[in-house]
C-alpha positions in Angstrom: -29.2 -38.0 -50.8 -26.4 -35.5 -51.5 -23.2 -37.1 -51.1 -20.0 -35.4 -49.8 -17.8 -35.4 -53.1 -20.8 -32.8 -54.8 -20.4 -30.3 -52.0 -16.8 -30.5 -52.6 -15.0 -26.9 -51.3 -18.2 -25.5 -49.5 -18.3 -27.9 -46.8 -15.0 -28.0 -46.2 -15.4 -23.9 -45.6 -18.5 -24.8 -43.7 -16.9 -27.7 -41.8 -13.9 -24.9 -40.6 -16.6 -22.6 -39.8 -16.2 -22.1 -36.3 -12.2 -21.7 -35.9 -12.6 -18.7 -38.7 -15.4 -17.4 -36.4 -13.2 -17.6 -33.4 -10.1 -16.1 -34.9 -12.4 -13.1 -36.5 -13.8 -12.1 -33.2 -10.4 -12.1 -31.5 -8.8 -10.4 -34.4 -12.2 -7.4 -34.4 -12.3 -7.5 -30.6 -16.4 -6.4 -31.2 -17.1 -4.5 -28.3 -20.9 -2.1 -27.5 -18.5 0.9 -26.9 -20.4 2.6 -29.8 -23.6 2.0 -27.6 -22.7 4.1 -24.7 -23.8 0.8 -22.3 -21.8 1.3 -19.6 -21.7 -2.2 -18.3 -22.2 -4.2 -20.7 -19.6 -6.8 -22.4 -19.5 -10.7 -23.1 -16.8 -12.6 -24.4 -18.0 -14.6 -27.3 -14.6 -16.3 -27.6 -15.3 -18.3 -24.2 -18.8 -19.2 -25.5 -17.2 -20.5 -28.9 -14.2 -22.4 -27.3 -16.5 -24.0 -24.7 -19.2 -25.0 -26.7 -17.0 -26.7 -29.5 -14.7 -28.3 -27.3 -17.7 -30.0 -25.7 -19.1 -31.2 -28.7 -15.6 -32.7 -29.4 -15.6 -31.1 -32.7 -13.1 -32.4 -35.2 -12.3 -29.0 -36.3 -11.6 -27.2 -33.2 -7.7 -27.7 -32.8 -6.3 -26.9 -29.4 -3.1 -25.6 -31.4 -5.4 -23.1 -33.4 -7.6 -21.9 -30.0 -3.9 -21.3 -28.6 -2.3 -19.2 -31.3 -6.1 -17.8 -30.9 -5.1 -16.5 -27.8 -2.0 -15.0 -28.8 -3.6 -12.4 -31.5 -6.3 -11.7 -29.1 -3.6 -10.8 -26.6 -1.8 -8.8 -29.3 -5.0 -6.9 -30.5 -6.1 -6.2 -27.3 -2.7 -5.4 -25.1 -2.5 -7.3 -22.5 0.8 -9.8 -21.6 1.3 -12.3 -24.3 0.0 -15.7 -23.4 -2.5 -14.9 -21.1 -5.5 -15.4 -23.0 -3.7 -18.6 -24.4 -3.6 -19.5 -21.3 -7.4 -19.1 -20.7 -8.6 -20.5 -23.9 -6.1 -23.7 -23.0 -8.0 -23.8 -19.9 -11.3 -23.7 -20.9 -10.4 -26.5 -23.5 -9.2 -28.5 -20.4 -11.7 -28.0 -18.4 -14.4 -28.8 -21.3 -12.3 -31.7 -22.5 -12.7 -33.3 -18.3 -16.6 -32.8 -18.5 -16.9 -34.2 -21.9 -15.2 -37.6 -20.8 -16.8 -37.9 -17.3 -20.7 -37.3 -18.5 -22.5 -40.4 -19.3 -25.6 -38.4 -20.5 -25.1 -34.3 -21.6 -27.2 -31.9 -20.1 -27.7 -28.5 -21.5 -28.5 -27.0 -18.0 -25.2 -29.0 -16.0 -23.2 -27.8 -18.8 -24.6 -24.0 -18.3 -23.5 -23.8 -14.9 -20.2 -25.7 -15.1 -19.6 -23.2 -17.9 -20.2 -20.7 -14.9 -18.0 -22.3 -13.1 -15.5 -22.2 -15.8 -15.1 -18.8 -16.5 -15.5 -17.4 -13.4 -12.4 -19.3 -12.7 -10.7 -17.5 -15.8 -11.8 -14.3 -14.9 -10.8 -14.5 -11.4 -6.9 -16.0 -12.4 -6.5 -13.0 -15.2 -7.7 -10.6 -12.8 -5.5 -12.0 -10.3 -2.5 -12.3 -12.6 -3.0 -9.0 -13.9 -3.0 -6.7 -10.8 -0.3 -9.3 -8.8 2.2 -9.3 -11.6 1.6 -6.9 -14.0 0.0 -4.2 -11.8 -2.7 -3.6 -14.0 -5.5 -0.9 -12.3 -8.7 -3.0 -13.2 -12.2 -2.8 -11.6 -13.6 -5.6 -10.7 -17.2 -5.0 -11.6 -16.2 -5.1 -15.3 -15.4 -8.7 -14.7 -18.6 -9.1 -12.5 -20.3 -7.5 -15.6 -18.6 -9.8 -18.3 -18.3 -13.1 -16.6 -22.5 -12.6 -16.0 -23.6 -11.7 -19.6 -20.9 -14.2 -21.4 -22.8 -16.7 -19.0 -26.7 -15.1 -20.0 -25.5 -15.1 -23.8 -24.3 -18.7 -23.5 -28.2 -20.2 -23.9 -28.5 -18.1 -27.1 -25.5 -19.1 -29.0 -25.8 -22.5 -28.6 -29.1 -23.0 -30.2 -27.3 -21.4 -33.2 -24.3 -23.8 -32.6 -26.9 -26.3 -32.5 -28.4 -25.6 -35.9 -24.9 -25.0 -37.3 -23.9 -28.5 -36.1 -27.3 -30.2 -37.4 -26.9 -28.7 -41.0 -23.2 -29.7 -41.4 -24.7 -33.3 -40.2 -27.1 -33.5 -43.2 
């Protein structure tokens, strides 16, 4: 059996993993513009954020997924703090589930994750036309909030396997 001094630097890299991941995709805002699909978007940072915060992952700082938050806001325009505000949230929200369930399942957790960001999608687009008189349409929300929800099953099986390799 390996022990942990050998792997040295590469599983501490390994170990940080997902908060490099999560500030990458907020700091590339990846996007399917390039596809010509219409309607089509997901927000991966939700998936990331939920799924690690679940797991109570020793890594995933609530400081980090909040300063998160404030490059995505940068990168992508809108009012400083409101995706802080959303990834702080989610961590909430996740955090609350985590301590109430006796025994995780993968299916409850899909559809409180539903839940979830349906909420988040609904306050944003609420704060953003009320306050800051943003012209949005809806149905991009519609559109998002449903494939971040489809693309959740997928990238948690690779979570999974992330998780199980940095176990062995």
């Amino acid at each position: 059996m390996v022990s942990l001094r050998t792997k040295g630097s590469f599983l501490k890299l390994y170990s940080w993993l997902p908060i490099l991941i999560l500030y990458i995709s907020v700091l590339n805002e990846f996007d399917f513009n390039y596809l010509n699909l219409e309607y089509f978007s997901f927000n991966f940072p939700f998936i990331l954020i939920f799924f690690f915060t679940l797991k109570d992952f020793k890594h995933f700082d609530y400081i980090l997924v909040f300063i998160a938050g404030l490059f995505n806001d940068t990168v992508v325009g809108l009012p400083l703090g409101l995706s802080s505000l959303s990834y702080t949230l989610i961590c909430i929200a996740t955090a609350y589930l985590r301590n109430i369930t006796i025994r995780p399942n993968p299916m409850k957790d899909w559809f409180y994750f539903l839940f979830i960001i349906s909420l988040i999608n609904s306050l944003n687009y609420s704060i953003l036309t009320l306050f800051f008189s943003f012209d949005l349409i809806l149905m991009n929300y519609l559109v998002n909030t449903f494939f971040t929800f489809s693309f959740y099953i997928i990238f948690v099986s690779l979570f999974k396997y992330y998780l199980k390799g940095l176990n062995d």
